[in-house]
C-alpha positions as a Markdown table, in Angstrom:
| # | Residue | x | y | z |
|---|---|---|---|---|
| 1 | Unk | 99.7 | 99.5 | 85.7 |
| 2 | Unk | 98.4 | 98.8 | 89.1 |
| 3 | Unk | 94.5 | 98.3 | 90.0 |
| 4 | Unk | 93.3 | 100.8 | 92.1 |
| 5 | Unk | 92.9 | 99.0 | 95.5 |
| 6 | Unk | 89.5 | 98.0 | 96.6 |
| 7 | Unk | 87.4 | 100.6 | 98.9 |
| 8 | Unk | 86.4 | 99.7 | 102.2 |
| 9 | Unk | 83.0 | 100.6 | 102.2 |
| 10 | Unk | 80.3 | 100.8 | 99.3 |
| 11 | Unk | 78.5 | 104.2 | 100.6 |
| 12 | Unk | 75.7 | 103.1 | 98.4 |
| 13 | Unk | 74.7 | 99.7 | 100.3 |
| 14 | Unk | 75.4 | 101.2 | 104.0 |
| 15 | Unk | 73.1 | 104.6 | 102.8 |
| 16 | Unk | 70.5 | 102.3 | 101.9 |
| 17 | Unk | 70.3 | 100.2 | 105.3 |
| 18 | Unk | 70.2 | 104.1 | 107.0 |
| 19 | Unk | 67.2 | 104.7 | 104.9 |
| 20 | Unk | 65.7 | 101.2 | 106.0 |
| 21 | Unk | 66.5 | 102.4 | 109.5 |
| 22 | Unk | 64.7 | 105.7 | 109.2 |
| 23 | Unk | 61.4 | 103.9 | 107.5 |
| 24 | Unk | 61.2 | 101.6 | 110.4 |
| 25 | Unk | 62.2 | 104.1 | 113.1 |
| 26 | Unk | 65.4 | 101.2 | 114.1 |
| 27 | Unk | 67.9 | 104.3 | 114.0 |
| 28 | Unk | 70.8 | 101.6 | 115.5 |
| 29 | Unk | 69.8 | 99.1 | 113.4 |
| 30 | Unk | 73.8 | 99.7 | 111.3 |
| 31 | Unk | 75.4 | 100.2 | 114.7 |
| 32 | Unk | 74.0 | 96.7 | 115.8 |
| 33 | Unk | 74.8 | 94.5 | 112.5 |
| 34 | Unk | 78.1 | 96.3 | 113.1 |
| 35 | Unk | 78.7 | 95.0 | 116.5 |
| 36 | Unk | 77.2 | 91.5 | 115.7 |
| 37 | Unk | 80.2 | 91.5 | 113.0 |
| 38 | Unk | 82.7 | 92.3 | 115.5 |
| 39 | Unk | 82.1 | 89.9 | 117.6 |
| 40 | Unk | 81.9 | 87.4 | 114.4 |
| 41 | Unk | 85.3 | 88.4 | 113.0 |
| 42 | Unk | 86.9 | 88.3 | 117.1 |
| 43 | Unk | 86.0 | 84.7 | 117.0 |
| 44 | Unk | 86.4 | 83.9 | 113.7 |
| 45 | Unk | 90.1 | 82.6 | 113.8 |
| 46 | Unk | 89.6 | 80.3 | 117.0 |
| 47 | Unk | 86.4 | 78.7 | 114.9 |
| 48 | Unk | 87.9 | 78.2 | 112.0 |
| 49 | Unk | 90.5 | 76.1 | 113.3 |
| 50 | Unk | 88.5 | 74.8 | 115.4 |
| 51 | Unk | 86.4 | 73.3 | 112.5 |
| 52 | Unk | 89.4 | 72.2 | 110.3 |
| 53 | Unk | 91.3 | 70.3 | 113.2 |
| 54 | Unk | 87.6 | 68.5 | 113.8 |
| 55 | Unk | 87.8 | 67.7 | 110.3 |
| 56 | Unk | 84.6 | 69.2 | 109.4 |
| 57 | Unk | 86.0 | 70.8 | 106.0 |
| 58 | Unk | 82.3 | 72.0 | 105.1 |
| 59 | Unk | 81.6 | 73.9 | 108.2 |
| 60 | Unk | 85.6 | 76.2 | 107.5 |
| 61 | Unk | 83.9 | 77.0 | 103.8 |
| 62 | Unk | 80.5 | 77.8 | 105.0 |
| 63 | Unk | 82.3 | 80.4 | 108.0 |
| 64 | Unk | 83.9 | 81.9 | 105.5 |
| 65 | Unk | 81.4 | 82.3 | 103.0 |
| 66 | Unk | 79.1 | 83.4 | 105.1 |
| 67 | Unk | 81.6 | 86.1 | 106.8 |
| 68 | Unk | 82.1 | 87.1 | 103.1 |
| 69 | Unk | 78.3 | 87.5 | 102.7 |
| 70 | Unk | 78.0 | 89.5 | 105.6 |
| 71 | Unk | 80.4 | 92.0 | 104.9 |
| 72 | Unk | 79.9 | 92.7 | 101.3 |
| 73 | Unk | 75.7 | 93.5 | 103.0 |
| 74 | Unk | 76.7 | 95.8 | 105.1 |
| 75 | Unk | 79.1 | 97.3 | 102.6 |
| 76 | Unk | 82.4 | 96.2 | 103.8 |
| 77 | Unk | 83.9 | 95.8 | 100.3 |
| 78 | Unk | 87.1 | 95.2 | 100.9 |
| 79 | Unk | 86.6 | 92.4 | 104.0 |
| 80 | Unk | 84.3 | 90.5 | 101.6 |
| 81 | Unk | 86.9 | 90.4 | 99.1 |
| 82 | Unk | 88.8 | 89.4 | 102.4 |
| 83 | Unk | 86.8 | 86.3 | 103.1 |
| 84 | Unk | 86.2 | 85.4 | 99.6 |
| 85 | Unk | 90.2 | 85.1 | 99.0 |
| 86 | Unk | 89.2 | 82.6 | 102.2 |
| 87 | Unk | 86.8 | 80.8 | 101.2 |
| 88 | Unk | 88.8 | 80.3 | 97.8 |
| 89 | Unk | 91.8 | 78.7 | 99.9 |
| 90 | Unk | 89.3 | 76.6 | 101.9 |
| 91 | Unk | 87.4 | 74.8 | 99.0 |
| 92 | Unk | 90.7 | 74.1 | 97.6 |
| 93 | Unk | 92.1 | 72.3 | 100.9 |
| 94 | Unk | 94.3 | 74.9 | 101.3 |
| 95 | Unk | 93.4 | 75.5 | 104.9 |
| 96 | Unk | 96.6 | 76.7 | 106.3 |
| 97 | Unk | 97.1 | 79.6 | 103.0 |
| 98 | Unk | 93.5 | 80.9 | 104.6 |
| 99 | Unk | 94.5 | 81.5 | 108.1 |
| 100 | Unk | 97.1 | 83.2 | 107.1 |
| 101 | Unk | 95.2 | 85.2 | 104.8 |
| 102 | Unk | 92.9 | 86.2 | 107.9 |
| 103 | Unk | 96.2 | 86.9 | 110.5 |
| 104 | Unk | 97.5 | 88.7 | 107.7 |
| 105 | Unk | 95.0 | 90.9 | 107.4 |
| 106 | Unk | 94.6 | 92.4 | 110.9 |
| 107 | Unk | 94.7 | 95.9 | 110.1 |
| 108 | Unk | 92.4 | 95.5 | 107.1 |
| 109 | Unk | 89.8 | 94.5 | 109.4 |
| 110 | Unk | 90.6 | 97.1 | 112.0 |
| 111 | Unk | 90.5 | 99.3 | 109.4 |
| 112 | Unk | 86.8 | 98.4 | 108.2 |
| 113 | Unk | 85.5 | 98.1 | 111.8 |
| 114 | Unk | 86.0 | 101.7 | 112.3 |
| 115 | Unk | 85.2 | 102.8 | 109.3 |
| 116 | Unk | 82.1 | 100.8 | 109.4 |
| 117 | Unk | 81.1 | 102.5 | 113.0 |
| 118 | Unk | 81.9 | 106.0 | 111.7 |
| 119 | Unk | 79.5 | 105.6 | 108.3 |
């Protein structure tokens, strides 16, 4: 039997930064962690190679680990389960298995982008 595949979003964590937003009266608080991680995951293919061909090993685990944290706050469950398959491949020196895990996943992140901007 199959697992159900993982959901996108976690309603529960993104309702939860809209109720932070309406406290402190930052209503585009969401939209602008959103676009920050946009602009994260746009470059986060270039910098990771970047940081593996310079040899600093570390620095390709922490990107990933901290992408992973980043979208499991705001909710995106499935592109934290993304960047923690990653982060797995890049602590075991597998550098090569992780890009490919992030090409490969192209419409998964597309996917969570918009469904991110539409919660």
């Amino acid at each position: 039997m199959n697992e159900p595949a993982t959901p996108l979003l976690d309603q529960g964590l993104i309702d939860e930064i809209r109720k932070i937003e309406q406290a402190t009266g930052q209503t585009q608080l969401f939209a602008g962690f959103v676009r920050k991680l946009e602009g994260f995951l746009a470059g986060f293919s270039a910098d990771f190679s970047s940081l593996v061909a310079r040899g600093d090993t570390v620095a390709a685990v922490r990107a990933a680990h901290t992408l992973k944290g980043t979208c499991r706050q705001l909710g995106a469950v499935a592109l934290g389960d993304l960047f923690a398959d990653i982060e797995r491949s890049a602590k075991a020196g597998d550098f090569d298995q992780a890009k490919r895990t992030f090409d490969g996943a192209a419409s998964l992140i597309s996917a969570s982008l918009e469904a991110l901007k539409q919660a």
